[in-house]
Structures are given as C-alpha cells and as structure tokens.
PyMOL Python script that loads the backbone (N, CA, C, O; Angstrom):
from pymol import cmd

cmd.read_pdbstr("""\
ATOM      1  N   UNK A   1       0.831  -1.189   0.000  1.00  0.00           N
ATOM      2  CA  UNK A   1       0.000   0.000   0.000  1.00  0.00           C
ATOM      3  C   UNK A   1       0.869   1.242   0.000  1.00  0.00           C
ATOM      4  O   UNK A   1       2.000   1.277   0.485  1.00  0.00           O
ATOM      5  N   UNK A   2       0.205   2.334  -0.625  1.00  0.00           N
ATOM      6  CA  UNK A   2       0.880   3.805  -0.488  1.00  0.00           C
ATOM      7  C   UNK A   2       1.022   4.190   0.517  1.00  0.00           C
ATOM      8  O   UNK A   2       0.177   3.977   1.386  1.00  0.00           O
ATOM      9  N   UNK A   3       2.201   4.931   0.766  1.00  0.00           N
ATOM     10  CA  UNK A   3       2.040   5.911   1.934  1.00  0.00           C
ATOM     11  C   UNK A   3       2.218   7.550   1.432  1.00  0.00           C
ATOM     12  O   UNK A   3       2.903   8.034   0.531  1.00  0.00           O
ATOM     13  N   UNK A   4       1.532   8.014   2.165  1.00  0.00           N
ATOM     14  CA  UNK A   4       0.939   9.512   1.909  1.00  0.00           C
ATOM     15  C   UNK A   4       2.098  10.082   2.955  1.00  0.00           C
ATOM     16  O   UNK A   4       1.721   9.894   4.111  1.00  0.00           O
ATOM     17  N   UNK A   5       2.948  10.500   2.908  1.00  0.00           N
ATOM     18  CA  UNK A   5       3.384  11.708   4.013  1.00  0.00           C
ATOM     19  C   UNK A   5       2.944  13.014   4.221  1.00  0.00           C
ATOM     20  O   UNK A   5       2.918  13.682   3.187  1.00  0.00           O
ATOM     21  N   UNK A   6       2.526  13.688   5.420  1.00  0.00           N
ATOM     22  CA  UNK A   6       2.149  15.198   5.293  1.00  0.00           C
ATOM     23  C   UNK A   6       3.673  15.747   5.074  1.00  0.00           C
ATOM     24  O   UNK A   6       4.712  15.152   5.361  1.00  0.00           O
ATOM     25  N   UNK A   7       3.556  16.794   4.600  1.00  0.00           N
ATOM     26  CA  UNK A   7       4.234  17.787   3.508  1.00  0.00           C
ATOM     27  C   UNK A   7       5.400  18.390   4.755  1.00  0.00           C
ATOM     28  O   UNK A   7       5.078  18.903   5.827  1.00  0.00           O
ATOM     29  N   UNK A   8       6.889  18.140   4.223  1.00  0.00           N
ATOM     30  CA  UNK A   8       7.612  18.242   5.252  1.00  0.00           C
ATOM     31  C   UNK A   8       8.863  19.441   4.355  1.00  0.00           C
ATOM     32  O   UNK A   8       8.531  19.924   3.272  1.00  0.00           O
ATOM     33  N   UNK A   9      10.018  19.724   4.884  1.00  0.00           N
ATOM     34  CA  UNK A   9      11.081  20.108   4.465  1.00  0.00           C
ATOM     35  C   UNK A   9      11.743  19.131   3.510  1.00  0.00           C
ATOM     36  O   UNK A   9      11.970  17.989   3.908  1.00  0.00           O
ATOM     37  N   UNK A  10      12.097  19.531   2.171  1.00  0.00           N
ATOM     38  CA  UNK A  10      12.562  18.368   0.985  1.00  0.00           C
ATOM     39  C   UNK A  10      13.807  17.878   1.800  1.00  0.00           C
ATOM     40  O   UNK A  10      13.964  16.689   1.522  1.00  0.00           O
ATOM     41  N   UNK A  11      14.799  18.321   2.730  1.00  0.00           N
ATOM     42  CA  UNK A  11      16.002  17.721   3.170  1.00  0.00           C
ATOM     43  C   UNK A  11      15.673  16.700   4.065  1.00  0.00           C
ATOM     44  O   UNK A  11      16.135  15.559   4.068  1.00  0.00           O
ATOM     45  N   UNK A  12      14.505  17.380   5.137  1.00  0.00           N
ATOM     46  CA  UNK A  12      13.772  16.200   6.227  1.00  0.00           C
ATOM     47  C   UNK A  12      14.014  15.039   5.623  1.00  0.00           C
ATOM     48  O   UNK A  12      14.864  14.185   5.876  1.00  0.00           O
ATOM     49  N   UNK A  13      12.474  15.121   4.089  1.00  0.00           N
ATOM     50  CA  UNK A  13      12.158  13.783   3.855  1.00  0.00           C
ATOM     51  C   UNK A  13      13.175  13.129   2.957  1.00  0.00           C
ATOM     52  O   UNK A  13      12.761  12.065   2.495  1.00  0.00           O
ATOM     53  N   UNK A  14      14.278  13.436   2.615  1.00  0.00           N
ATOM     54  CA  UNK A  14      15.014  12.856   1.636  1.00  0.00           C
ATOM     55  C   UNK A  14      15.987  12.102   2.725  1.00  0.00           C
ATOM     56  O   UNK A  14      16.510  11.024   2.441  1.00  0.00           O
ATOM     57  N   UNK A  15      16.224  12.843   4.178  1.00  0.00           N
ATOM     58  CA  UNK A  15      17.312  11.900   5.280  1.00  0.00           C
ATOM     59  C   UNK A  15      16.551  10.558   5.699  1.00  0.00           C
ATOM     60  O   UNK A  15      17.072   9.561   6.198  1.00  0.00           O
ATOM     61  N   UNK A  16      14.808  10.809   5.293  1.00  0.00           N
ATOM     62  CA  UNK A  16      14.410   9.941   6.406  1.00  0.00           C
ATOM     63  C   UNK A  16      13.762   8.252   5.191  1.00  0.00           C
ATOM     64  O   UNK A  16      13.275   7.154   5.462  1.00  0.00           O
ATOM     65  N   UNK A  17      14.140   8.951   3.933  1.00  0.00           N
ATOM     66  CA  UNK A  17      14.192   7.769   3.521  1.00  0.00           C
ATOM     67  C   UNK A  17      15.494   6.622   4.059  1.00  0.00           C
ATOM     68  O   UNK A  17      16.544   6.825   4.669  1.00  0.00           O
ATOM     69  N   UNK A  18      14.885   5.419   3.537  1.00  0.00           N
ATOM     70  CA  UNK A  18      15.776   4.233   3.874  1.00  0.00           C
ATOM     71  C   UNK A  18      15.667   2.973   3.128  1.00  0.00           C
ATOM     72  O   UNK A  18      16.649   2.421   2.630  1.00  0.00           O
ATOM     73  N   UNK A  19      14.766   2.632   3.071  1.00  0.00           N
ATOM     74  CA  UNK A  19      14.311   1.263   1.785  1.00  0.00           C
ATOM     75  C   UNK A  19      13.697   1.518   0.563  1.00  0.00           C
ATOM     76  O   UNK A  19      12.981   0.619   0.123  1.00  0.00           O
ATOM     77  N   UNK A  20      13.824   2.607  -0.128  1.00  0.00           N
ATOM     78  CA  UNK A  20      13.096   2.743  -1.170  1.00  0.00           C
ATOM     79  C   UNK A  20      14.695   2.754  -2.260  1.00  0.00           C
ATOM     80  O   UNK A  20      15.618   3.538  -2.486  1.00  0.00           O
ATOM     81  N   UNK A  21      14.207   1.156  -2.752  1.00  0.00           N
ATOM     82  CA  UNK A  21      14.911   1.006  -3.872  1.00  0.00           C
ATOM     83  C   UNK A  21      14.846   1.513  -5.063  1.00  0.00           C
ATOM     84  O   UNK A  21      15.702   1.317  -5.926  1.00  0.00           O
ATOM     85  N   UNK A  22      13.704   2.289  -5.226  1.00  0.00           N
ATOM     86  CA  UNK A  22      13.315   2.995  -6.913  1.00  0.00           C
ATOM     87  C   UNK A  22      13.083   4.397  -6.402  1.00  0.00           C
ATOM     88  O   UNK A  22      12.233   4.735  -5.578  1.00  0.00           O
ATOM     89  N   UNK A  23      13.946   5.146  -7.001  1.00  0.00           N
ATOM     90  CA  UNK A  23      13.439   6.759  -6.709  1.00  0.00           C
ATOM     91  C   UNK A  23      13.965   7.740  -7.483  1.00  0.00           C
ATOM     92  O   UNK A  23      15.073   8.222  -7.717  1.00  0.00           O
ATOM     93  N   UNK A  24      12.382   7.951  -7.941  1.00  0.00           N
ATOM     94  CA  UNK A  24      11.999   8.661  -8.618  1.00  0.00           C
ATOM     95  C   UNK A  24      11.408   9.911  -8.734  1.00  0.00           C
ATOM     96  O   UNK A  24      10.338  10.147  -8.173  1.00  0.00           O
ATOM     97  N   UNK A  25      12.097  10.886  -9.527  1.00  0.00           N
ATOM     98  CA  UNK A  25      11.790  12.325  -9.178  1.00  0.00           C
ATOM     99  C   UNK A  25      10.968  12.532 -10.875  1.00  0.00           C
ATOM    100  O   UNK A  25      11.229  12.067 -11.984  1.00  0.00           O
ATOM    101  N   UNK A  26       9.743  13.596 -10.283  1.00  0.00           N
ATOM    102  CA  UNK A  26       9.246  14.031 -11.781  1.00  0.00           C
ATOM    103  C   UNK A  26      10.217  15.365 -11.897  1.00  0.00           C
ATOM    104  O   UNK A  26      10.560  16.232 -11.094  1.00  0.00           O
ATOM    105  N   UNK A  27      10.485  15.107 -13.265  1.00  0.00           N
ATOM    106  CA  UNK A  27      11.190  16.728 -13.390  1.00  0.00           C
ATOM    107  C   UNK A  27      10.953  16.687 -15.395  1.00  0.00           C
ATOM    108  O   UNK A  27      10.758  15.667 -16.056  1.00  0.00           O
ATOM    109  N   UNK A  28      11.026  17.678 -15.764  1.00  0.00           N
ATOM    110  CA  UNK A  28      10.298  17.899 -17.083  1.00  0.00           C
ATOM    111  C   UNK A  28      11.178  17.778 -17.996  1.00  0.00           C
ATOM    112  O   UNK A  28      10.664  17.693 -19.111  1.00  0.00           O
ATOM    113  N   UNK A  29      13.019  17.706 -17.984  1.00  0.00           N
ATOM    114  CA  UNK A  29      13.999  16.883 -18.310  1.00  0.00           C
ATOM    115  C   UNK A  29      14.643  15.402 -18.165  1.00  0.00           C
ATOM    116  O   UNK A  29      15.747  14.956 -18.479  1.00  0.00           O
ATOM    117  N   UNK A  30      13.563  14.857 -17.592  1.00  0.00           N
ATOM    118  CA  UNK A  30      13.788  13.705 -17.574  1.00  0.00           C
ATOM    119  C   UNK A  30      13.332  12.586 -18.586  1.00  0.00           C
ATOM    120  O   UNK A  30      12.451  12.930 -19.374  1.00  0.00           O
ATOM    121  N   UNK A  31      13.909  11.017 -18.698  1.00  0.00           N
ATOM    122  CA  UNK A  31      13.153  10.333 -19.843  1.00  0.00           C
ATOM    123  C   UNK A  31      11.701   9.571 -19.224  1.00  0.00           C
ATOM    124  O   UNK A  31      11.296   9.271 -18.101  1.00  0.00           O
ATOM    125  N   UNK A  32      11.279   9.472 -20.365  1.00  0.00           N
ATOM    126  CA  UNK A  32       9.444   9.241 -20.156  1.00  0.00           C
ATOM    127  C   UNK A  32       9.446   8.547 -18.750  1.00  0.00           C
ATOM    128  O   UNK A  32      10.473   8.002 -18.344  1.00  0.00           O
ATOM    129  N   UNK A  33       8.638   8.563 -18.231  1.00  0.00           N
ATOM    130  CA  UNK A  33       8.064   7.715 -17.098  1.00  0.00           C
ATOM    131  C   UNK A  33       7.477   6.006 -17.693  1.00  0.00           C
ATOM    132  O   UNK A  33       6.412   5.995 -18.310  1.00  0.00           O
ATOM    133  N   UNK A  34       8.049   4.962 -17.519  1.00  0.00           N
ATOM    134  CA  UNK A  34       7.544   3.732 -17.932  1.00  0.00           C
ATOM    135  C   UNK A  34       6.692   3.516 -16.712  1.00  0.00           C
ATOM    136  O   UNK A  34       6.890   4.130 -15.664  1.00  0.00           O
ATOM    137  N   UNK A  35       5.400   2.311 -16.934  1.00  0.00           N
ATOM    138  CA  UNK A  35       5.245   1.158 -15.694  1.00  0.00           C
ATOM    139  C   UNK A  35       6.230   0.418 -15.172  1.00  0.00           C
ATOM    140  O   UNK A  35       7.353   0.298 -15.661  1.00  0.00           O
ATOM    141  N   UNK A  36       5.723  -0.223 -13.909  1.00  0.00           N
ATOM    142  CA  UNK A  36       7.064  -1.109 -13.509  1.00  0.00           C
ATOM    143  C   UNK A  36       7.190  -2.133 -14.013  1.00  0.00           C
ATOM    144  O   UNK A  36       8.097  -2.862 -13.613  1.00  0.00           O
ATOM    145  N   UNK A  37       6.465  -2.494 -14.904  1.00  0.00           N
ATOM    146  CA  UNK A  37       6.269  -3.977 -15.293  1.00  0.00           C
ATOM    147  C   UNK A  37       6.499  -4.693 -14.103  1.00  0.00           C
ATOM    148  O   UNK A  37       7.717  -4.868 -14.133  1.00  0.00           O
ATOM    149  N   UNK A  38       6.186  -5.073 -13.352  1.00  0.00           N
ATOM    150  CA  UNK A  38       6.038  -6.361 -11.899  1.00  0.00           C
ATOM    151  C   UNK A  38       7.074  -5.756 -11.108  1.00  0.00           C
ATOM    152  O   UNK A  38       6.745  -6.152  -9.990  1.00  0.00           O
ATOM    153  N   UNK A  39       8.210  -4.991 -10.927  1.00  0.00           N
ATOM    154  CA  UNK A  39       8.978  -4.473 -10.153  1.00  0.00           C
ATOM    155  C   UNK A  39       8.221  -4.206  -8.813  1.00  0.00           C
ATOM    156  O   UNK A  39       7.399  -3.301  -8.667  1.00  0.00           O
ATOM    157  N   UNK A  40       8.489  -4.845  -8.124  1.00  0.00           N
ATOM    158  CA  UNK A  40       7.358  -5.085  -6.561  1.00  0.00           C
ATOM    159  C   UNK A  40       8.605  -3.941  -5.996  1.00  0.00           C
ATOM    160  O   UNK A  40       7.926  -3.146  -5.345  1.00  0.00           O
ATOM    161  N   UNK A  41       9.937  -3.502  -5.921  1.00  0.00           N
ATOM    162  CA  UNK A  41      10.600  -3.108  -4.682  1.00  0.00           C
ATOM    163  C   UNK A  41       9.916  -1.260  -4.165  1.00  0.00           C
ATOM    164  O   UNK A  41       9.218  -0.576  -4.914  1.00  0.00           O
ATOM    165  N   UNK A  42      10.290  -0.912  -3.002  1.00  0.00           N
ATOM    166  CA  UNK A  42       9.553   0.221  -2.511  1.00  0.00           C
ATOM    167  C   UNK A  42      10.225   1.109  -4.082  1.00  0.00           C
ATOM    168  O   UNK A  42      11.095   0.996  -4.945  1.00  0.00           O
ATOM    169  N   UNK A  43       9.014   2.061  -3.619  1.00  0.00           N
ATOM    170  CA  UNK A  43       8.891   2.890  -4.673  1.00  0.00           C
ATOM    171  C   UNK A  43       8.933   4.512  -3.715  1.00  0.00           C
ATOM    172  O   UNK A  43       8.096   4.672  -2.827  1.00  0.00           O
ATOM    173  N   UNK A  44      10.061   5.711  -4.041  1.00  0.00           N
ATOM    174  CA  UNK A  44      10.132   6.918  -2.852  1.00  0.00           C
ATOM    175  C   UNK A  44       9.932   8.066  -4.811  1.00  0.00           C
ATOM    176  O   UNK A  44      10.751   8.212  -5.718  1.00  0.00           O
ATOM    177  N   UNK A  45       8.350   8.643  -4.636  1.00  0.00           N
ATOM    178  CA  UNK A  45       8.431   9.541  -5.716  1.00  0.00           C
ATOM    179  C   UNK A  45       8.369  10.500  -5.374  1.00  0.00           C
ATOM    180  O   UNK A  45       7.649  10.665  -4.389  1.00  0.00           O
ATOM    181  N   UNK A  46       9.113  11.780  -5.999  1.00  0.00           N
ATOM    182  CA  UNK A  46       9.281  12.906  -5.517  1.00  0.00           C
ATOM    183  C   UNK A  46       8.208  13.927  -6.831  1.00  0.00           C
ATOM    184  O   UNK A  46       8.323  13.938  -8.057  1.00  0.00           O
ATOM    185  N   UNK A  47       7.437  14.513  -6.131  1.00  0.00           N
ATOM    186  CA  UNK A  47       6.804  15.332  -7.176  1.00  0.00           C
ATOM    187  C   UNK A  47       6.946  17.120  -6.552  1.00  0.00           C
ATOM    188  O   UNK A  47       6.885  17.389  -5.352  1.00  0.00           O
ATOM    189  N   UNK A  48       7.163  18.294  -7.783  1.00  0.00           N
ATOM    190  CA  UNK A  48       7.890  19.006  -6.573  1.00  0.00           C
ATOM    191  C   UNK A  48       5.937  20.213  -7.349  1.00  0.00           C
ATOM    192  O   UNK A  48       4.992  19.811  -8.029  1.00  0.00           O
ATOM    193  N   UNK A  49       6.194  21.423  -6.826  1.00  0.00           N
ATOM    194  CA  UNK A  49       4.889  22.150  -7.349  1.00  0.00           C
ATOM    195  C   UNK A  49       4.963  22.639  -9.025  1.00  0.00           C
ATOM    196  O   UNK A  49       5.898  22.672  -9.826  1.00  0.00           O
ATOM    197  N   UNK A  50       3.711  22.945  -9.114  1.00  0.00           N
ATOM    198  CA  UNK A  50       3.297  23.228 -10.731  1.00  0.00           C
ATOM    199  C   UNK A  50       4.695  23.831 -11.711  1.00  0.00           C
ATOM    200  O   UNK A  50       4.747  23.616 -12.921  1.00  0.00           O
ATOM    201  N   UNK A  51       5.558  24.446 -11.113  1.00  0.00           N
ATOM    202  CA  UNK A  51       6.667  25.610 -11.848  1.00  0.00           C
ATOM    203  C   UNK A  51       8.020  24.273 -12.031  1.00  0.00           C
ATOM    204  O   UNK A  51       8.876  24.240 -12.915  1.00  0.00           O
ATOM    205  N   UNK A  52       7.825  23.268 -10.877  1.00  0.00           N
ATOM    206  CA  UNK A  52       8.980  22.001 -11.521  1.00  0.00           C
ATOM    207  C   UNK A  52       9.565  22.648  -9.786  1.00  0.00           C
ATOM    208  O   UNK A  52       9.084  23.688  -9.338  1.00  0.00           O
ATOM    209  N   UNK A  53      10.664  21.811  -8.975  1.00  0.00           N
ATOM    210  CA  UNK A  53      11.651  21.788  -8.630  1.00  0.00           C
ATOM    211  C   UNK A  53      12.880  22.734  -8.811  1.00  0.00           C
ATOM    212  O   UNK A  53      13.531  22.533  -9.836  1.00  0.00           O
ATOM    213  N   UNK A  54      13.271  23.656  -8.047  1.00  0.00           N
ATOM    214  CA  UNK A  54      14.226  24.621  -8.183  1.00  0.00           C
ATOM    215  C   UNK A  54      15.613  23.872  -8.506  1.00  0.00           C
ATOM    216  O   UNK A  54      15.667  22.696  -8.145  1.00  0.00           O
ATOM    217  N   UNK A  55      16.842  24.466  -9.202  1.00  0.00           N
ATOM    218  CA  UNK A  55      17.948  23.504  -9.110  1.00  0.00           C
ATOM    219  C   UNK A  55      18.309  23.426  -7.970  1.00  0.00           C
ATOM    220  O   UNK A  55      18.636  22.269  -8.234  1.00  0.00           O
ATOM    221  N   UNK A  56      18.599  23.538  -6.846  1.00  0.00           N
ATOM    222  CA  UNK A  56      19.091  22.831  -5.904  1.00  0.00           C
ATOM    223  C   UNK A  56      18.274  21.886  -5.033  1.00  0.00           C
ATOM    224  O   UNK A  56      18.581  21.044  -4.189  1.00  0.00           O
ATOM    225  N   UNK A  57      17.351  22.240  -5.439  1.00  0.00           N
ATOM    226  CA  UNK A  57      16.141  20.969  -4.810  1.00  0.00           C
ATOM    227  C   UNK A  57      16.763  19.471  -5.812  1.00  0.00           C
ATOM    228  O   UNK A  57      17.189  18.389  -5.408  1.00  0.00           O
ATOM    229  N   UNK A  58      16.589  19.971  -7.146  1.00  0.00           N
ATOM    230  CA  UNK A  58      17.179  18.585  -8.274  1.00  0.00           C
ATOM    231  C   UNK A  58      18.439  18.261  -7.867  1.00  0.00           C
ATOM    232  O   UNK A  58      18.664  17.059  -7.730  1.00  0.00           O
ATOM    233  N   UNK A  59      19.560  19.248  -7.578  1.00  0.00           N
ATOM    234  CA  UNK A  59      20.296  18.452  -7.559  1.00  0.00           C
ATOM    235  C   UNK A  59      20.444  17.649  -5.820  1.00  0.00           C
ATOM    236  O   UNK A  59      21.013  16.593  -5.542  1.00  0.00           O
ATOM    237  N   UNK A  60      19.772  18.525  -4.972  1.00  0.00           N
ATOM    238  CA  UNK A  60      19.367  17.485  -3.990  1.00  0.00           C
ATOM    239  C   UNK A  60      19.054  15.864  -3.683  1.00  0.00           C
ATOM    240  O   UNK A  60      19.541  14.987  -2.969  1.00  0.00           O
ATOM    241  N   UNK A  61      17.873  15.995  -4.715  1.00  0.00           N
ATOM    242  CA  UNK A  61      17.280  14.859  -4.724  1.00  0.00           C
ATOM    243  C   UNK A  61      18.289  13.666  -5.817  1.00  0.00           C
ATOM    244  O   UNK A  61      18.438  12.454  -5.661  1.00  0.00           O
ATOM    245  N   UNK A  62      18.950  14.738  -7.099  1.00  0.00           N
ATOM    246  CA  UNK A  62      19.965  13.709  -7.322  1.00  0.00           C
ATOM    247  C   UNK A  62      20.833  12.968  -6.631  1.00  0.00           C
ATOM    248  O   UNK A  62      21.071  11.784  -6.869  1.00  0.00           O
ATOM    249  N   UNK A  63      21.607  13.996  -5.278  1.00  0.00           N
ATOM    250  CA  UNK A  63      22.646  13.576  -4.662  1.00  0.00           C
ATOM    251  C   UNK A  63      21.968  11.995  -3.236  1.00  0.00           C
ATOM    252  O   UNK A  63      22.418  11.076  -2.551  1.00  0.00           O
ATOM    253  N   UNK A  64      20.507  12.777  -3.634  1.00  0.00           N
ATOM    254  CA  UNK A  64      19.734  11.349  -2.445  1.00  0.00           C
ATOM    255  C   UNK A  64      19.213  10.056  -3.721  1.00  0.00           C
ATOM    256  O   UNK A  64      18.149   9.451  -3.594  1.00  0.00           O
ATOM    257  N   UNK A  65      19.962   9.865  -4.637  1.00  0.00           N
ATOM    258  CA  UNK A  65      20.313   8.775  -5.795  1.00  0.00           C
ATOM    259  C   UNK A  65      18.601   8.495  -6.620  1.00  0.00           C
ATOM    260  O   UNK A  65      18.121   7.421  -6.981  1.00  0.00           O
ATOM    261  N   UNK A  66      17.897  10.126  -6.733  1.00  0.00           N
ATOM    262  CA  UNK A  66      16.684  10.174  -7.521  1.00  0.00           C
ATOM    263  C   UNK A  66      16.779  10.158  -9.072  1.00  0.00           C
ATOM    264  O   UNK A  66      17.442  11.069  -9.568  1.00  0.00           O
ATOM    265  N   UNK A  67      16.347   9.470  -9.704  1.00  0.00           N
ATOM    266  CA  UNK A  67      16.610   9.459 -11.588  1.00  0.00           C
ATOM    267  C   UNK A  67      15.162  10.403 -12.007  1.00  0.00           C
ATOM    268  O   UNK A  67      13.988  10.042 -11.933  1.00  0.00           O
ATOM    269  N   UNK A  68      15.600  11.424 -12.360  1.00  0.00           N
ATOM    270  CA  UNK A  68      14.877  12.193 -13.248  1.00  0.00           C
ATOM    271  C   UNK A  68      13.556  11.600 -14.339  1.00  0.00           C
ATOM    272  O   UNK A  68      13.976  10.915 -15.272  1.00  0.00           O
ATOM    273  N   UNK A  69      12.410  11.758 -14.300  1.00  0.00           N
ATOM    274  CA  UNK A  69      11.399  10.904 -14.822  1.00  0.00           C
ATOM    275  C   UNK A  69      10.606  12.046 -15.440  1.00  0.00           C
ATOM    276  O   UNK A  69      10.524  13.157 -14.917  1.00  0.00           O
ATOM    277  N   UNK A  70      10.073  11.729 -16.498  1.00  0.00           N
ATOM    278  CA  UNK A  70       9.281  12.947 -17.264  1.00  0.00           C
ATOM    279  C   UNK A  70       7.873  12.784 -17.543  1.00  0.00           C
ATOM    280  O   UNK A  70       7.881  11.814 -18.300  1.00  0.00           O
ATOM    281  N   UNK A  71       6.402  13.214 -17.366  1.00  0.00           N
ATOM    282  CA  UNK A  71       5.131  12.725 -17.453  1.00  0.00           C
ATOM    283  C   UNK A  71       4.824  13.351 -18.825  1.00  0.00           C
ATOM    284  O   UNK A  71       3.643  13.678 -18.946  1.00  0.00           O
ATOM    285  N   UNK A  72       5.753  13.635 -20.071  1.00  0.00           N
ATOM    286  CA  UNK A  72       5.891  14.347 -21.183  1.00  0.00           C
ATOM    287  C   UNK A  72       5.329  15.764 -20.821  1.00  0.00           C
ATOM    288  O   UNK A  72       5.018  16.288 -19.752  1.00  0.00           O
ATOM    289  N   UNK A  73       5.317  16.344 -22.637  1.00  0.00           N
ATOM    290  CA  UNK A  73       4.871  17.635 -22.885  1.00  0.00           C
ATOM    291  C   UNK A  73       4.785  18.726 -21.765  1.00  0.00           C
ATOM    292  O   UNK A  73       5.547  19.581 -21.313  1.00  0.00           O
ATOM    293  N   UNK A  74       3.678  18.360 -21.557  1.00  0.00           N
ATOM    294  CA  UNK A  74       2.114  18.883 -21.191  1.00  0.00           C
ATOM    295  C   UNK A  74       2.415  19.251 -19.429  1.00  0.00           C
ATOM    296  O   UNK A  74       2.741  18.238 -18.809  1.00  0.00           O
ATOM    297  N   UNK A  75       2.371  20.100 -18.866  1.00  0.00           N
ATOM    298  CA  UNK A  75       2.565  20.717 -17.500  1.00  0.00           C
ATOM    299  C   UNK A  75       1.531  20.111 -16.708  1.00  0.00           C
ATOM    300  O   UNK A  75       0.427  20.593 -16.962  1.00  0.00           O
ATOM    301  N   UNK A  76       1.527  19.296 -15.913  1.00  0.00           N
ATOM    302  CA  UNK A  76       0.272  18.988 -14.975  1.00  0.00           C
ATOM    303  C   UNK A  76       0.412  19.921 -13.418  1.00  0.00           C
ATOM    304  O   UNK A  76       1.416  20.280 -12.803  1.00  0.00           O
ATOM    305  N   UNK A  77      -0.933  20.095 -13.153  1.00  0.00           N
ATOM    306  CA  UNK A  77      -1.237  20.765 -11.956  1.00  0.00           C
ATOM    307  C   UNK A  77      -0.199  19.910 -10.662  1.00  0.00           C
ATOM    308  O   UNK A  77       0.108  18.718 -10.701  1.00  0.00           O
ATOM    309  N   UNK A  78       0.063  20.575  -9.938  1.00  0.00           N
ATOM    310  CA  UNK A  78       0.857  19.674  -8.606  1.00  0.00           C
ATOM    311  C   UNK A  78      -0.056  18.815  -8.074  1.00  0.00           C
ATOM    312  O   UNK A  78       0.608  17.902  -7.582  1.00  0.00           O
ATOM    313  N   UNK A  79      -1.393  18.576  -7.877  1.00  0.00           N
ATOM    314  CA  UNK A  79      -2.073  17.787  -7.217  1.00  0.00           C
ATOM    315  C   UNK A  79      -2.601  16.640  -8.251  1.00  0.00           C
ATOM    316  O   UNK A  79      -3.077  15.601  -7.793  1.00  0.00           O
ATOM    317  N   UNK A  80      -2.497  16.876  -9.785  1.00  0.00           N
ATOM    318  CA  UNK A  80      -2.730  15.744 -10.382  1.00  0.00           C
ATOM    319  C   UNK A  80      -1.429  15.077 -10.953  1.00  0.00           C
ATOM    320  O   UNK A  80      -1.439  13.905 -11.330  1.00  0.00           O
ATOM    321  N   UNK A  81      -0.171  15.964 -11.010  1.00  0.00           N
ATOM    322  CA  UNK A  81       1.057  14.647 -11.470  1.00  0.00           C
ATOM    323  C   UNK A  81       1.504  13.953 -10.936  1.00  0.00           C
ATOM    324  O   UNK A  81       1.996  13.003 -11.546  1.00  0.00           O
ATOM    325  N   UNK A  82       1.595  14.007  -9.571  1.00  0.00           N
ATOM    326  CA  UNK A  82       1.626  11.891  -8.633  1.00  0.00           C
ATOM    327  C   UNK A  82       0.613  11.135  -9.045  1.00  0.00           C
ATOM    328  O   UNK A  82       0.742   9.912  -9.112  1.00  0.00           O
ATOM    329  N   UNK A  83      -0.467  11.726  -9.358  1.00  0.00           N
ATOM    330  CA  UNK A  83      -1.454  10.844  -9.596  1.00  0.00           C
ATOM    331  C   UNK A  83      -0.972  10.074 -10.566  1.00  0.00           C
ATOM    332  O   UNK A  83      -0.336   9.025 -10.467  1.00  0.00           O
ATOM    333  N   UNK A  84      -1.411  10.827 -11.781  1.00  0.00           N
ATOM    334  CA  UNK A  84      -0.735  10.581 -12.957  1.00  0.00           C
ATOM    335  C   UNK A  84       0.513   9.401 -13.032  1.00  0.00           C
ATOM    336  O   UNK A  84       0.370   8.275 -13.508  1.00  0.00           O
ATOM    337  N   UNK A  85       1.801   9.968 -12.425  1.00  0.00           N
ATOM    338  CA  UNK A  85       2.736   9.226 -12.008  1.00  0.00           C
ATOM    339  C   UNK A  85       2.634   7.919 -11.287  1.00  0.00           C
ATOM    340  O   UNK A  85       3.531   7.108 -11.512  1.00  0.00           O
ATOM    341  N   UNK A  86       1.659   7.580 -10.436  1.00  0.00           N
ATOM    342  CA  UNK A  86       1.449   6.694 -10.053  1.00  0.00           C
ATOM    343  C   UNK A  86       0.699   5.751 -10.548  1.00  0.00           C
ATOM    344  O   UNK A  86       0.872   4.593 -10.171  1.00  0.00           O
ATOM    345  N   UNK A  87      -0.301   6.076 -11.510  1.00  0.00           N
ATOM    346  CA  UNK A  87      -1.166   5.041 -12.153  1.00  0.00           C
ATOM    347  C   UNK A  87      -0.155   4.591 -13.307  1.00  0.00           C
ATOM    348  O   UNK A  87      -0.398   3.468 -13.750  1.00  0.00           O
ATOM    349  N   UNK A  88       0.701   5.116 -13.754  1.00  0.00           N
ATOM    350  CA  UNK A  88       1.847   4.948 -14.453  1.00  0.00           C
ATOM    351  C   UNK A  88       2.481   4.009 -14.320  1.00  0.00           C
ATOM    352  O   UNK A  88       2.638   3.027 -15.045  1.00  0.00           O
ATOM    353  N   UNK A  89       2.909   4.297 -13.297  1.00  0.00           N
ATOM    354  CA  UNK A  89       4.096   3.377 -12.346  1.00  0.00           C
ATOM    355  C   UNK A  89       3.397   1.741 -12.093  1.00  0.00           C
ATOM    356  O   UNK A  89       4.052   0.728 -12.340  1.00  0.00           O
ATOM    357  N   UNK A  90       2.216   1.712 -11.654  1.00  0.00           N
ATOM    358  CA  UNK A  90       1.449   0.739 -11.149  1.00  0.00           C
ATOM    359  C   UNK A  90       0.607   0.055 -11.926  1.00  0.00           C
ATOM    360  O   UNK A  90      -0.236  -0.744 -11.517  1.00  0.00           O
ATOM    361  N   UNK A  91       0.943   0.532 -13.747  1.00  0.00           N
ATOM    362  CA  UNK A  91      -0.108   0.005 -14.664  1.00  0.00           C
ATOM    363  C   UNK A  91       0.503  -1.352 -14.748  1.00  0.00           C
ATOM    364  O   UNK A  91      -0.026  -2.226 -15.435  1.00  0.00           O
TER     365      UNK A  91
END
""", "prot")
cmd.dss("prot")
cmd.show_as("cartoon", "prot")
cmd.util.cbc("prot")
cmd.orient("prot")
C-alpha cells in the first residue's frame, strides 16, 4: 500500500528515507516515465509544485540517488502529477 506523508522540508524527507529502492523524481527533463512492469521493490516519488523543482532541490534529490522521470509535454497541476505518475508506475 501507499504511503501519503504530510508535507515536510525536501532535506527532512530525503534523510528519512531508507528502503526505497526505486526513486523517482518528476522533473520535465527527464526520460518518459515507464510502468514497472512487476517491479514489486519500494517505490520513494518525488513530485515538486506546478513551476517544476528549483535547481538545488534537483540536484538534492539527485545527490539522495533520484533518476529524473518525465510525465511528457504537457505541464500537470501539482495535485494531479503523482497521480498521474502513479497510475503509471502501477499500470
């Protein structure tokens, strides 16, 4: 099952990961977003607000070993691209 975190400091939640073997950041330079095809391991996605992730937030989340993922084109609202991202991920 998902877990929802309430909305913390990006450094907080990036120390307090620990088992998330797949992590994944949306950022609008990144390559397409695939499904996992059966890839069961934890999944840590980073979605940042509508304008994208500032660079030092990216390269943050790079240096916490996040691969850049792209939901194409098209700009989605901040409250619908996890979504998005996740039915993705989980098709």
């Amino acid at each position: 099952l998902m877990e929802i975190r309430a909305p913390c400091p990006l450094g907080e939640w990036l120390a307090s990961l620990h088992n998330s073997a797949q992590r994944l950041m949306l950022d609008f330079d990144g390559a397409p977003l695939r499904p996992n095809e059966g890839n069961t391991a934890p999944l840590a996605l980073l979605s940042g607000p509508e304008g994208g992730l500032t660079d030092d937030e990216r390269a943050a989340a790079r240096a916490a070993g996040f691969t850049p993922a792209s939901l194409g084109a098209r700009t989605l609202r901040a409250e619908t691209a996890p979504l998005a991202a996740l039915a993705l991920v989980l098709a």
